[in-house]
C-alpha positions as CSV (number, residue, x, y, z in Angstrom):
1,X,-147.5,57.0,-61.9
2,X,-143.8,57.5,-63.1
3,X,-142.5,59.7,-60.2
4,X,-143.8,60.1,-57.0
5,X,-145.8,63.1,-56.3
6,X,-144.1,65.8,-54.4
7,X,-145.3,66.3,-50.5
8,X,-146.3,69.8,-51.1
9,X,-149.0,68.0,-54.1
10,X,-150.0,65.4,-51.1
11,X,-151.4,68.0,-48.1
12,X,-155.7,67.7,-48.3
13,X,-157.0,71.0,-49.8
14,X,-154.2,71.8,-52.4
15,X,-154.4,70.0,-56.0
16,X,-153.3,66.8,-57.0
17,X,-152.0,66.7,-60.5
18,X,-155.1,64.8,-62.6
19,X,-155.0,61.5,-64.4
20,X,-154.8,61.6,-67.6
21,X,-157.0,61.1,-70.1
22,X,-155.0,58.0,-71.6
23,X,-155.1,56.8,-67.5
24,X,-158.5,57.9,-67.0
25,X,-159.6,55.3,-70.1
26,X,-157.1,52.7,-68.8
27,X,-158.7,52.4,-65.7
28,X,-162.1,52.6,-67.0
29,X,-161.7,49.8,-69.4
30,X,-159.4,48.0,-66.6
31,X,-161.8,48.2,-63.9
32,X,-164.8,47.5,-66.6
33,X,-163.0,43.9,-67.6
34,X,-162.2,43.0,-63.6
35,X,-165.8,43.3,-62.9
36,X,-166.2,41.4,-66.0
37,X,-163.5,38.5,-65.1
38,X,-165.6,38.2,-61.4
39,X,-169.3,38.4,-62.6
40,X,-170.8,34.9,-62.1
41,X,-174.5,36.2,-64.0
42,X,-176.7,37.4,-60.9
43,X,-173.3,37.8,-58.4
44,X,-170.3,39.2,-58.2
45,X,-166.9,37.3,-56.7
46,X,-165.1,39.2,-54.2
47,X,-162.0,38.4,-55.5
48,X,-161.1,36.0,-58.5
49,X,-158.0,33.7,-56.4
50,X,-158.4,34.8,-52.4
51,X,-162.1,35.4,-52.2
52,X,-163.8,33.3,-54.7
53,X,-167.5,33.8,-53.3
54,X,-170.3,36.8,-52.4
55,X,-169.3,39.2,-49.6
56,X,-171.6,40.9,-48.1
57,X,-170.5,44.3,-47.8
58,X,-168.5,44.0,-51.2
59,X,-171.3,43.3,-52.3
60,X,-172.8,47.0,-51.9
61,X,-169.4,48.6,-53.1
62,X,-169.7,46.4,-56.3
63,X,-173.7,47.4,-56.9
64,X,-172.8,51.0,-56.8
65,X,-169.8,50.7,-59.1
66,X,-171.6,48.5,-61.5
67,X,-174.4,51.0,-61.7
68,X,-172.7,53.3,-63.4
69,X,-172.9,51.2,-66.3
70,X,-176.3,48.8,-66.0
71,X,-178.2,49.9,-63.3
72,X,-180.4,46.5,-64.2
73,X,-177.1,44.0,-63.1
74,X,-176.6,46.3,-60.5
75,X,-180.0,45.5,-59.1
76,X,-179.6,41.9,-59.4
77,X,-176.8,41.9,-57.8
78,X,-178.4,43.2,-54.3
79,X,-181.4,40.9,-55.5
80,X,-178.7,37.6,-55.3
81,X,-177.8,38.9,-51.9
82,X,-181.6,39.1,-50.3
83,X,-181.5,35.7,-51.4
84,X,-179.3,34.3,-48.5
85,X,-180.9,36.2,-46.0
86,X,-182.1,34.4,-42.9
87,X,-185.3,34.1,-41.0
88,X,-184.4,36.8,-38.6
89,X,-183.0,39.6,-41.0
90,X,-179.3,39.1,-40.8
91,X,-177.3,39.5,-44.1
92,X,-174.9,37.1,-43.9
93,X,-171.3,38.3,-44.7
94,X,-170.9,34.9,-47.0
95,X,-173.2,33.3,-49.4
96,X,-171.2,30.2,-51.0
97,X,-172.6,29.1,-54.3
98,X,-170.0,27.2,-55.6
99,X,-167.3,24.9,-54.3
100,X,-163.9,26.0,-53.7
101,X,-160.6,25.1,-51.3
102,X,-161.8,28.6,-49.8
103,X,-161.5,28.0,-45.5
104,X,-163.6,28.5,-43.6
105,X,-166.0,27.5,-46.0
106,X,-169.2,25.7,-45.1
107,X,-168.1,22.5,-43.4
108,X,-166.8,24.9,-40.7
109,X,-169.4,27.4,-40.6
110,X,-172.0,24.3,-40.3
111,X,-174.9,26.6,-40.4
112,X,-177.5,23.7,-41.1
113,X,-177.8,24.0,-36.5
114,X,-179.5,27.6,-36.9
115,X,-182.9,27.6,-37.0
116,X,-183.1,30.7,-38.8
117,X,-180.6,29.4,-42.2
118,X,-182.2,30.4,-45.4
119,X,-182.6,27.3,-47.8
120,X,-181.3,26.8,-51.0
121,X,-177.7,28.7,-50.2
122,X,-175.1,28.0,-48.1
123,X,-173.8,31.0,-45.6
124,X,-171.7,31.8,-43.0
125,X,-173.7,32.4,-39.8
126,X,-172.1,36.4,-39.0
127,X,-173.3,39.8,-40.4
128,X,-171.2,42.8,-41.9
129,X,-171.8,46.7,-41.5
130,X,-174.7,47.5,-43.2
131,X,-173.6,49.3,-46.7
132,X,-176.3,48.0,-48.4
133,X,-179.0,50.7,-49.0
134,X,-176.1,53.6,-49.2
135,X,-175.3,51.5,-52.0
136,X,-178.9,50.9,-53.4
137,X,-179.7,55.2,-53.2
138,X,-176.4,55.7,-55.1
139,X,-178.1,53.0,-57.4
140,X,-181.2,55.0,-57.0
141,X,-179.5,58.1,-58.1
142,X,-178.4,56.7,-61.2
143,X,-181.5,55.4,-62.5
144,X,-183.3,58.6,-62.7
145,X,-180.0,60.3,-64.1
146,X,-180.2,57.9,-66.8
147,X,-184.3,57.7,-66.6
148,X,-186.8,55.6,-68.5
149,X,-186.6,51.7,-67.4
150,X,-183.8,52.2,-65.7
151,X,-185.5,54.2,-63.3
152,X,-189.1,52.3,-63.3
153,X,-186.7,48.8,-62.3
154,X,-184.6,51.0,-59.7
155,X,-187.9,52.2,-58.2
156,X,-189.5,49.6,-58.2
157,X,-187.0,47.1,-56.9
158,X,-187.1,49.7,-53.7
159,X,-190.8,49.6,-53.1
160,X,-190.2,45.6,-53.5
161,X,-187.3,44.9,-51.0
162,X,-188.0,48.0,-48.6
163,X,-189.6,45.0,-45.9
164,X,-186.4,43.1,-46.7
165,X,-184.1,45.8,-45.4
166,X,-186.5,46.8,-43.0
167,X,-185.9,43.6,-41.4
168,X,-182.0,43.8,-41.7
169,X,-182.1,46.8,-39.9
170,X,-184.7,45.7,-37.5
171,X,-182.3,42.8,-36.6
172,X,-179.1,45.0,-35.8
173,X,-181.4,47.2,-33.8
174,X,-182.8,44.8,-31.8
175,X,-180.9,41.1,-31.7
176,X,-177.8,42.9,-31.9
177,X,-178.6,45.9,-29.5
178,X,-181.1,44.3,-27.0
179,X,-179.9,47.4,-24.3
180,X,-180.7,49.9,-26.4
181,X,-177.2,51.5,-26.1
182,X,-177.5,53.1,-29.6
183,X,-174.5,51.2,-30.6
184,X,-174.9,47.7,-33.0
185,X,-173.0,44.9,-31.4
186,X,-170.9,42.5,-33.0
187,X,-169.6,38.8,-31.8
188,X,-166.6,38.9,-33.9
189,X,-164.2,41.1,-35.9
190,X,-164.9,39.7,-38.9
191,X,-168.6,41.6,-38.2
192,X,-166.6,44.8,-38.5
193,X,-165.1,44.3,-41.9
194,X,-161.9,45.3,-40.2
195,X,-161.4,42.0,-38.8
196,X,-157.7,42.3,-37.5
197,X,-157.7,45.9,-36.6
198,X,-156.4,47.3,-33.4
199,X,-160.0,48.1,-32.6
200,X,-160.0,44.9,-30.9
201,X,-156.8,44.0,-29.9
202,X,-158.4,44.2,-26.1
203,X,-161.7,42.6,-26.9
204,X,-159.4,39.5,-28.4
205,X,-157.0,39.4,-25.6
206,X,-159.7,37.9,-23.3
207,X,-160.6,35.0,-26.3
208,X,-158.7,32.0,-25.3
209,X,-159.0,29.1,-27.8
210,X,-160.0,25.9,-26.4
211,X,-157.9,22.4,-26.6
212,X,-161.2,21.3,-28.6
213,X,-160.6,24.0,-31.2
214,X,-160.9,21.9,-34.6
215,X,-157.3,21.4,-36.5
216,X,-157.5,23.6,-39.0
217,X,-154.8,24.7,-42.4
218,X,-155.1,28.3,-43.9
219,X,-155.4,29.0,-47.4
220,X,-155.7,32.6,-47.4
221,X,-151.5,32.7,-47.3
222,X,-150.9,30.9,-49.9
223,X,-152.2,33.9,-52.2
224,X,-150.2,36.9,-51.1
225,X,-146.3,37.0,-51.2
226,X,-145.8,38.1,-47.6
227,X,-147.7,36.4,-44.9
228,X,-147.0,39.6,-42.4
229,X,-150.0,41.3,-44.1
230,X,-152.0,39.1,-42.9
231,X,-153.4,38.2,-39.7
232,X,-150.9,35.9,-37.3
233,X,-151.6,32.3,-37.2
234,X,-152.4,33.1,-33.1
235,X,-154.9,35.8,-34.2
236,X,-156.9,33.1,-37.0
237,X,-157.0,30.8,-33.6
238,X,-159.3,33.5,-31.7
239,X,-161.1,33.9,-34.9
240,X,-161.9,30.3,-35.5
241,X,-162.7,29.6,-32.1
242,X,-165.2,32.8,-32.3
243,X,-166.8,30.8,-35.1
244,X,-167.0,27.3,-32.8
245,X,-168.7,29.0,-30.3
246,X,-171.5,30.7,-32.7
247,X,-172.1,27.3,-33.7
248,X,-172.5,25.6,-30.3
249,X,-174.9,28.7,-29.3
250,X,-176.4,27.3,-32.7
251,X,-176.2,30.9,-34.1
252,X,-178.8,32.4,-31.4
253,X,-177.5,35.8,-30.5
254,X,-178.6,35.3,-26.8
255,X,-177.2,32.4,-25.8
256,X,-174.2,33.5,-27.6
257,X,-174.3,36.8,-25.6
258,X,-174.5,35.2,-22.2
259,X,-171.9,32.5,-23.0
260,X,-169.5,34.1,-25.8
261,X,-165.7,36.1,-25.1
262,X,-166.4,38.9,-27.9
263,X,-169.2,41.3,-27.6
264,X,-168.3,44.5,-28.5
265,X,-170.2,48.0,-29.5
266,X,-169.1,49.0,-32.6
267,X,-169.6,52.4,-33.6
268,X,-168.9,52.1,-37.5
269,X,-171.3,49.6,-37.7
270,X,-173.6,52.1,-35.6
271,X,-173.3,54.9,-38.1
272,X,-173.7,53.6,-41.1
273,X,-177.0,51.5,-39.9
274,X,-178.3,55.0,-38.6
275,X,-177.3,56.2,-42.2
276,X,-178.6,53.6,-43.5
277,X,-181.8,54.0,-41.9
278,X,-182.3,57.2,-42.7
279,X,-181.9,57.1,-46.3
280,X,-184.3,53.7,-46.5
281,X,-186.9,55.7,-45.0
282,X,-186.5,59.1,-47.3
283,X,-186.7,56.4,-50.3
284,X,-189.6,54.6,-48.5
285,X,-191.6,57.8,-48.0
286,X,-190.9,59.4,-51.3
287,X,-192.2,56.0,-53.2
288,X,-195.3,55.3,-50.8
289,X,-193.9,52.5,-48.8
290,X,-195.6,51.8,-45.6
291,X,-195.8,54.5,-42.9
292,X,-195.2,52.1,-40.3
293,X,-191.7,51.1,-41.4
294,X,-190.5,54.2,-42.8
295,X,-191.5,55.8,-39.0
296,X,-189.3,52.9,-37.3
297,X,-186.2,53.7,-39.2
298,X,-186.1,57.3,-38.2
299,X,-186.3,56.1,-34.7
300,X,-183.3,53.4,-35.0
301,X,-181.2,56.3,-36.7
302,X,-182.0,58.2,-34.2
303,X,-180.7,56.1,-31.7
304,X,-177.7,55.2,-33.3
305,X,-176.8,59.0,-33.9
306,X,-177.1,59.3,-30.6
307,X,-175.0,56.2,-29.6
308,X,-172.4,57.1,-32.0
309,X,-172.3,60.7,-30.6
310,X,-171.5,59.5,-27.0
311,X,-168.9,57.5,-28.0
312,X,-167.1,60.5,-29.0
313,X,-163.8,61.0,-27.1
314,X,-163.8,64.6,-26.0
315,X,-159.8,64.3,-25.6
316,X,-159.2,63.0,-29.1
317,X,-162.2,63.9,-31.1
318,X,-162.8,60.2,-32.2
319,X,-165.8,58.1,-31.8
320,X,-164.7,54.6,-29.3
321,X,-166.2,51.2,-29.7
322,X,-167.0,49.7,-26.6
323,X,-166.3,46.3,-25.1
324,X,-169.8,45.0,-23.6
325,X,-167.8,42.4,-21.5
326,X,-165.8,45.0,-19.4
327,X,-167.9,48.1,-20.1
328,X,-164.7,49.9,-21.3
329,X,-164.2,52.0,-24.2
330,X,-161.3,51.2,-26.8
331,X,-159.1,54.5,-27.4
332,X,-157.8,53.7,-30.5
333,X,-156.7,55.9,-33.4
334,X,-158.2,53.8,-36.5
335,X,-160.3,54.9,-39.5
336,X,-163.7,53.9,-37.7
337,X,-163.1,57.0,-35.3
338,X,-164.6,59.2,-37.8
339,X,-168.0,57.2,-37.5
340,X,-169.5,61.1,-36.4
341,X,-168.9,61.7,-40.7
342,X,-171.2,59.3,-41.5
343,X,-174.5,59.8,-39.5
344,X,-174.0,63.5,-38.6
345,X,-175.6,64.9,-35.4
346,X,-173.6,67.5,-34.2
347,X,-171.9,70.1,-36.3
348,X,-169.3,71.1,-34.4
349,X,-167.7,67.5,-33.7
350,X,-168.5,67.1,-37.8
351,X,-166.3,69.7,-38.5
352,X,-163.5,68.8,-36.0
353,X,-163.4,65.3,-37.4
354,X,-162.9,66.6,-40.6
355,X,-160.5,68.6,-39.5
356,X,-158.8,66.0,-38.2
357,X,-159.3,63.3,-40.7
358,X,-157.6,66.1,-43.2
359,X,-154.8,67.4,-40.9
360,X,-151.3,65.8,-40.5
361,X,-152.2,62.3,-38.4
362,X,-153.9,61.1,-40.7
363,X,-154.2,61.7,-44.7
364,X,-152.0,65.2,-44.1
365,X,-149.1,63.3,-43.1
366,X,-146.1,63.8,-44.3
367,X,-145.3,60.6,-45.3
368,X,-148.0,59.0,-46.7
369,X,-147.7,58.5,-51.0
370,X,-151.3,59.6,-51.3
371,X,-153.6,61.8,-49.2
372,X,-156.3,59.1,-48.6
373,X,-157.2,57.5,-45.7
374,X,-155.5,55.3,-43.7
375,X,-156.7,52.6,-41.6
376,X,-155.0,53.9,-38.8
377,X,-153.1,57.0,-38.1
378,X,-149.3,57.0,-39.3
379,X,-148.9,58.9,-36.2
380,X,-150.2,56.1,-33.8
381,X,-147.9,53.3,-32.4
382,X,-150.0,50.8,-33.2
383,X,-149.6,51.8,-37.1
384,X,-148.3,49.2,-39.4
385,X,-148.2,50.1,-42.4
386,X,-148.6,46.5,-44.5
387,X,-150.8,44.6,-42.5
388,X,-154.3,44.5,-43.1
389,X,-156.3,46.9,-41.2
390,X,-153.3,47.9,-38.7
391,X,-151.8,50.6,-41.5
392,X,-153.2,50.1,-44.8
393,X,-155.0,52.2,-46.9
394,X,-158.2,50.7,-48.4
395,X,-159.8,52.2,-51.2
396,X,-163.3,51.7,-50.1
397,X,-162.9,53.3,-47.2
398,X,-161.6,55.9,-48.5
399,X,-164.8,56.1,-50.9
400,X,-167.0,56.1,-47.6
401,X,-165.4,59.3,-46.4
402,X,-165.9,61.3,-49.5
403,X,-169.0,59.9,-49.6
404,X,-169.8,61.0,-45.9
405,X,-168.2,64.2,-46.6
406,X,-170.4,64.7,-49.7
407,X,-173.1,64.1,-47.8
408,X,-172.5,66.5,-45.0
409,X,-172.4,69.3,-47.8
410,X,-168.4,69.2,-46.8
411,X,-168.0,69.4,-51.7
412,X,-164.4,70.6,-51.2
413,X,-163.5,68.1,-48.5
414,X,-165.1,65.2,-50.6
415,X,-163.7,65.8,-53.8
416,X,-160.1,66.5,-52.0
417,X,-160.3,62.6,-51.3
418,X,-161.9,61.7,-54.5
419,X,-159.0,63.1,-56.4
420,X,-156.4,61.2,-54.1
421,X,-158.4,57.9,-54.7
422,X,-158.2,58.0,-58.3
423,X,-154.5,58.7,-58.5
424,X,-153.9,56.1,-56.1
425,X,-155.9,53.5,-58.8
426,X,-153.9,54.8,-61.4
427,X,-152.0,51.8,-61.5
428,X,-154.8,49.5,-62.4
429,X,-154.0,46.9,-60.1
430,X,-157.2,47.6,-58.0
431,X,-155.9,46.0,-55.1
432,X,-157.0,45.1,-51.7
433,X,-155.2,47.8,-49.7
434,X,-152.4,49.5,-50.5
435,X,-148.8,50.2,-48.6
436,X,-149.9,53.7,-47.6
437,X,-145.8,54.9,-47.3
438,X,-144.7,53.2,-50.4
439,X,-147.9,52.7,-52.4
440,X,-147.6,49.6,-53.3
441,X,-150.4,47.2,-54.0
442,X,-151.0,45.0,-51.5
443,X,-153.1,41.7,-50.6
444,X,-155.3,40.3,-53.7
445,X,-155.6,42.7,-56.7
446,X,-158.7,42.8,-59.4
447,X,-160.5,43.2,-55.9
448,X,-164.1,43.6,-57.3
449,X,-165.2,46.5,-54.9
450,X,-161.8,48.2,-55.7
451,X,-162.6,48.6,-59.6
452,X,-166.3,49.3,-58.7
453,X,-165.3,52.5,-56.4
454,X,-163.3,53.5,-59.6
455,X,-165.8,53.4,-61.5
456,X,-168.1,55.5,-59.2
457,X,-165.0,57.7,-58.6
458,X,-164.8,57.9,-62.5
459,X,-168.7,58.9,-63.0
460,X,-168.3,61.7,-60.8
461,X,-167.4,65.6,-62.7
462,X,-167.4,66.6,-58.7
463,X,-168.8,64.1,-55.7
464,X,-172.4,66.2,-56.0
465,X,-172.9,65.5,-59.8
466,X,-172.4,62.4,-61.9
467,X,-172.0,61.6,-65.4
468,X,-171.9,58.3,-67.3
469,X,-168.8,56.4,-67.3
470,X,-167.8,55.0,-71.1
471,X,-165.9,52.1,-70.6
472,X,-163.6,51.5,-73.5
473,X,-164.0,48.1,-74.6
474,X,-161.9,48.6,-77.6
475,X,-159.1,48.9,-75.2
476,X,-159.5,46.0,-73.2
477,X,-157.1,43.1,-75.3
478,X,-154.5,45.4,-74.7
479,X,-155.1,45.5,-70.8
480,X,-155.9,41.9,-70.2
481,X,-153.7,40.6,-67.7
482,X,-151.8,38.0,-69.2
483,X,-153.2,34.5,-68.1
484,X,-156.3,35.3,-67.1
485,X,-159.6,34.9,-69.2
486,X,-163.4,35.7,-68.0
487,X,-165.1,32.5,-67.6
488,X,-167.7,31.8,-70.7
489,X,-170.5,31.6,-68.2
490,X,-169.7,35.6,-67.8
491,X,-172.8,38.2,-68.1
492,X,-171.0,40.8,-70.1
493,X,-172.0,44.6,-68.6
494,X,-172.9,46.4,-71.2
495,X,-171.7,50.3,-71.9
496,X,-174.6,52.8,-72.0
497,X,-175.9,53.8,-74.9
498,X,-174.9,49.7,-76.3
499,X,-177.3,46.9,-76.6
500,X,-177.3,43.1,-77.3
């Protein structure tokens, strides 16, 4: 917008002045043609320039945005995904189908040593948090708002991958938390989706490249303007040499557990599988999938309700992570502290965490341009405010906190950040994170899940009820971003009510 907003507009729980309806049909059409430009037929590119392949937990943002307009390609594109899944149940959090100068791309990742590699598509050999079947029950939702095929396809695609998830949750449950601690562990950041947050600036401090590290030459800088938003060339080291070990444990999760420097609990990941698992199984019982399997994913949210809730810090009222190597928990004041929002299990520490999340560390402060949420608190000293996870505001997880809050029947809460997310978006860039002081747009913009939270954001009178969202094709010459073209090969997503 024009002018920035005034503090007193910014503070949680009063009103944000509206988009308009000119900017409300901007970004619809806007967001509506990015999806568009990144659609590949059955998959959706994270990115069109910095991320130029499937993601996994994009991958759920961008099925629940898309299926606000065509539940069907919003299906396919979860459908695309189970394709790359391996042997074992893990999602990968890469699946390269076409060639591209994008590093590390396969001939690092050199997959082809794990047993357990699906054929037919090349992956990486790590996971990402589990968004997948939040994402397909928002899908779910939508189908029977919208009713007739929509809803037989949306049903049925449930009762025909419910093993499929079954087994990606199995896999976190047990591969990835052999102890039973209740919390999922990961092997690298990257695992997180926060890959260079200060949620594991410890856990990294004891990974110590190699000399036998492979040479290697970044591409990831050569699309943003200012390298300090992303990760150091010192930090991509650990990375990298996180990925060469994986490989010589030939992607098997014990030997890399006895052998590997990072192998941390990580309670994000925690929440949203015991999430996760709970909404699989109220789909799974409600459409007559087996008893068995639906009885098993009570008990593994259970436990990672309860792993989550004893992470919780009773100084700060955050949930920890906790490095498996050293058995210490990491007291930081990032965004995955309110993991308690998103599985629930104890009222009181709810409602203090959204207290919190609300109040003036973190989207209450004073100086942030828009009241959503940050990656880490403005308040904390490891806060920096245009670096990747250290600062920045993402917009998707901004949608996972009204969504949490939704969920916990917290309406007023939820739509408090809903509002906040859309005027942040009102500039159209749908970019990777944003400045939170400033507002800028920052890292690679036409971000796929960026425009598909809009869209969601868009369908939504309040976060309880949905309506349609009616992208304006008519506008979309105007808003084309000069240079860029959807490939011919593109799937075009068709507006309800349109056919052909």
């Amino acid at each position: 917008m024009d002018r920035p907003t005034p503090i007193d507009e910014r503070v949680p729980g009063r009103s944000l002045p509206p988009p308009s309806p000119v900017e409300v049909a901007l970004m619809a059409g806007r967001a509506g043609y990015v999806l568009k430009a990144n659609d590949r037929d059955t998959f959706t590119v994270a990115s069109p320039r910095l991320y130029p392949h499937m993601w996994s937990w994009d991958a759920g943002f961008v099925a629940l945005g898309i299926a606000t307009v065509s539940v069907p390609r919003a299906l396919d594109e979860l459908r695309t995904l189970l394709g790359g899944q391996w042997a074992n149940g893990m999602i990968p959090h890469i699946l390269f189908h076409t060639e591209s100068d994008y590093f590390p791309g396969p001939e690092r990742w050199r997959t082809q040593v794990a047993a357990a590699r699906p054929a037919g598509v090349l992956t990486s050999g790590i996971c990402q948090p589990p968004i997948h079947v939040i994402a397909l029950s928002r899908i779910l939702h939508d189908a029977r708002r919208k009713g007739g095929d929509d809803q037989e396809q949306a049903e049925a695609f449930v009762v025909e991958t419910f093993d499929r998830w079954l087994a990606w949750h199995r896999y976190l449950a047990t591969a990835r938390d052999p102890h039973q601690h209740g919390l999922v562990e990961i092997h690298h950041g990257w695992e997180s989706g926060m890959d260079d947050s200060p949620r594991w600036d410890a856990p990294y401090a004891n990974v110590h490249p190699g000399p036998d590290l492979p040479p290697f030459v970044r591409r990831d800088l050569a699309h943003v303007s200012d390298p300090s938003q992303r990760p150091s060339d010192t930090e991509y080291a650990r990375y990298l040499w996180l990925l060469e070990q994986k490989v010589r444990a030939r992607y098997d999760d014990v030997t890399y557990r006895a052998s590997g420097d990072f192998v941390v609990g990580d309670v994000l990941v925690s929440a949203l599988l015991a999430a996760a698992s709970d909404l699989l199984a109220d789909m799974g019982k409600e459409l007559g999938c087996p008893v068995d399997g639906v009885n098993e994913l009570r008990g593994i949210a259970r436990r990672f309700r309860s792993g989550v809730l004893r992470s919780l810090s009773p100084e700060t009222g955050l949930c920890r992570d906790l490095d498996l190597r050293t058995g210490e928990w990491l007291e930081v004041e990032s965004a995955a502290g309110f993991a308690l929002l998103i599985c629930g299990g104890d009222e009181a520490a709810i409602r203090r965490q959204r207290d919190l999340l609300l109040g003036p560390r973190w989207c209450g402060h004073s100086r942030l341009r828009w009241p959503t949420v940050p990656s880490v608190s403005p308040a904390s000293p490891d806060f920096r405010q245009r670096t990747y996870w250290r600062g920045p505001q993402w917009p998707v997880l901004n949608w996972l906190y009204a969504w949490a809050l939704n969920r916990s029947g917290e309406q007023e809460a939820a739509n408090s950040l809903r509002a906040a997310g859309l005027a942040q978006l009102v500039d159209c860039d749908f970019a990777e994170y944003y400045e939170p002081i400033t507002g800028e747009s920052l890292g690679s913009k036409d971000q796929s899940w960026t425009a598909a939270i809009a869209l969601d954001f868009l369908a939504a009178r309040r976060p309880g009820r949905r309506r349609a969202v009616r992208l304006l094709t008519r506008e979309l010459p105007a808003i084309t971003p000069a240079g860029t073209t959807p490939p011919a090969s593109v799937r075009q997503i068709r507006p309800p009510g349109r056919t052909g």
